[in-house]
C-alpha positions in Angstrom: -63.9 -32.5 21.2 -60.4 -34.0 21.9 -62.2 -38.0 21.9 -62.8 -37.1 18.1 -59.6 -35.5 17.2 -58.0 -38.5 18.4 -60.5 -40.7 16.8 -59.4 -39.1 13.0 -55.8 -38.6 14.1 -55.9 -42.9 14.7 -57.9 -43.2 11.3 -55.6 -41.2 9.4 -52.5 -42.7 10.1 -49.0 -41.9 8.6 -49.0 -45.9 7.3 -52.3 -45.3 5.4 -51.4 -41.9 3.4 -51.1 -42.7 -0.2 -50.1 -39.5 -1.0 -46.5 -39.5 0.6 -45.0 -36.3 -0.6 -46.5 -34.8 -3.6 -46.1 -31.0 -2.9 -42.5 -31.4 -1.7 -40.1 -31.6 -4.7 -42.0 -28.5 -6.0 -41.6 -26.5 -2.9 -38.0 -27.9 -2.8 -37.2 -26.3 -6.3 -38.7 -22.9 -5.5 -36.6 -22.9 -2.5 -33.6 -23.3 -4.1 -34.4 -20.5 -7.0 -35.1 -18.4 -4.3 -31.9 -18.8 -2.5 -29.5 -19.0 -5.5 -31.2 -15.4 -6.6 -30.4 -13.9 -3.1 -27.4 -15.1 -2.9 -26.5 -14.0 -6.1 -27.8 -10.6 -5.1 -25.8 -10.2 -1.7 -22.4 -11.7 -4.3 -23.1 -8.7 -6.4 -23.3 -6.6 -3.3 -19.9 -7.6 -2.0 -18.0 -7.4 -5.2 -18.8 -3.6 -5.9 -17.2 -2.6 -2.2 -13.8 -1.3 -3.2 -12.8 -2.7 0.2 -13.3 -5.9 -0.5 -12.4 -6.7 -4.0 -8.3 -7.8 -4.9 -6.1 -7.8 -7.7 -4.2 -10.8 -9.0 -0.3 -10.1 -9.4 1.5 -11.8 -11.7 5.3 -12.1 -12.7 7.1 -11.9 -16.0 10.3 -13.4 -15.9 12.7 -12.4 -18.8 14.6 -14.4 -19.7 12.0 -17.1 -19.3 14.6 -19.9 -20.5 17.7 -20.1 -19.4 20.9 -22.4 -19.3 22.3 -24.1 -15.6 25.1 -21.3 -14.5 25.2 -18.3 -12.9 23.0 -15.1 -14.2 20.7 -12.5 -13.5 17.0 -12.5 -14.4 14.5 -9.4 -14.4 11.0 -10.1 -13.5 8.0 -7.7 -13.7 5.5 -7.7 -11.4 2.5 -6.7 -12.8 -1.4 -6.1 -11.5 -4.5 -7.8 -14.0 -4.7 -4.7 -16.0 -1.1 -4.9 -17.1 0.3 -1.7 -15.1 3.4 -2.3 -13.3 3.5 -2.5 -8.9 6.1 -1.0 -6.8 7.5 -2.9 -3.5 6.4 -6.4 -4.1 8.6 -9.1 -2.9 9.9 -11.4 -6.0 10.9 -15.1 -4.8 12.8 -17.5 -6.6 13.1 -20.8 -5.2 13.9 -24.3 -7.4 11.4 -26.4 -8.7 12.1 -29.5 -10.8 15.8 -27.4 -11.4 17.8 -26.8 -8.3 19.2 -23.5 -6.9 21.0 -22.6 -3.6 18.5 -21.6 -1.4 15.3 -19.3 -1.9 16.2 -15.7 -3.9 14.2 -12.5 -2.9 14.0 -9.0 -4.4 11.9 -6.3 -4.0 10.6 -4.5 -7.0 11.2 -0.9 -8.3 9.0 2.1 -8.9 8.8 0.4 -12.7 7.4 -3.2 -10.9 11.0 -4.5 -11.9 13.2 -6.6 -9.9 16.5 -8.4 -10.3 17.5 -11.6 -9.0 21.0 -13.5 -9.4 20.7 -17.4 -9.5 22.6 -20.0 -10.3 20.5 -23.1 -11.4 21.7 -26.2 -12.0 20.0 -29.7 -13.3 19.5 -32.7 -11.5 21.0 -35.7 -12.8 19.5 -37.4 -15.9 17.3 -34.6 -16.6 16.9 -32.2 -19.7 15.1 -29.4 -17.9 13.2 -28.0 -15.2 12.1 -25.2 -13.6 12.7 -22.6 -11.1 9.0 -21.4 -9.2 8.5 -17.3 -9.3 6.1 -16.5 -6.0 5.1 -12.5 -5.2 4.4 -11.4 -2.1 1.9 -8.1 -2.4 3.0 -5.1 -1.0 1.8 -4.7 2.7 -1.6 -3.1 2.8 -2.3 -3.1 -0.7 -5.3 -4.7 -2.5 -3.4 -7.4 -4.1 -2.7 -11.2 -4.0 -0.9 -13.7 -5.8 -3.1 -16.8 -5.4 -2.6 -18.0 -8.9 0.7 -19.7 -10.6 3.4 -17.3 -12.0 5.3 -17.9 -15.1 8.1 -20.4 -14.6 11.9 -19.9 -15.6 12.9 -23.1 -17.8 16.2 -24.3 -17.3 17.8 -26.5 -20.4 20.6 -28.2 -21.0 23.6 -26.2 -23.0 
């Protein structure tokens, strides 16, 4: 029994299969539908566990434009759906404009805060800007991943 499985095994070699790999791609493309649904599945899964899901904060600075010299500016700090958040950390730090140092405030009950800077322009240039970064309250479900709204600093 063995002599003749090694007798066809010889005769059917890899080198003399024409068919190569005809079922493959098919089997391949089933695969992946399979997996992409499952995956999409456990994704859904994951998103409706309160636990797991965050909130993008973002800050509204007002004024947004401003002139070099010394002056306060209120930003907001505000959740996706628009409603203000309480004891998040406002920084203001210079971008393409300069300031001295990084300025912090923590925001009110009302999600504002107020921060004193004094920006100035570098030399040869029109504007620039001055970078607004949040830092969540600890414990809370939020981040702040995405850009804020600049301040814009022009020339008087």
């Amino acid at each position: 029994m063995l002599d003749r499985f090694h007798e066809i095994s010889r005769s059917q070699s890899f080198q003399a299969d024409e068919r190569a790999i005809e079922g493959l791609p098919i089997r391949l493309v089933i695969a992946l539908v399979v997996g992409v649904a499952s995956l999409s599945v456990m994704m859904n899964m994951l998103g409706g566990l309160q636990g797991l899901s965050v909130t993008e904060l973002d800050a509204r600075p007002s004024p947004e434009v401003v002139t070099p010299g010394e002056r306060s500016v209120e930003l907001t700090v505000v959740g996706a759906d628009g409603d203000p958040v309480s004891d998040a950390t406002v920084v203001v730090k210079g971008g393409t404009a300069d300031i001295d140092g990084v300025k912090t405030a923590t925001t009110g009950s009302d999600g504002r805060a107020s921060v004193r800077v004094d920006p100035s322009l570098r030399p040869n240039r029109e504007d620039g800007t001055l970078v607004v970064d949040v830092k969540p309250p600890a414990g809370s479900e939020f981040v702040d991943e995405r850009g804020n709204t600049e301040i814009l600093v022009v020339s008087e």
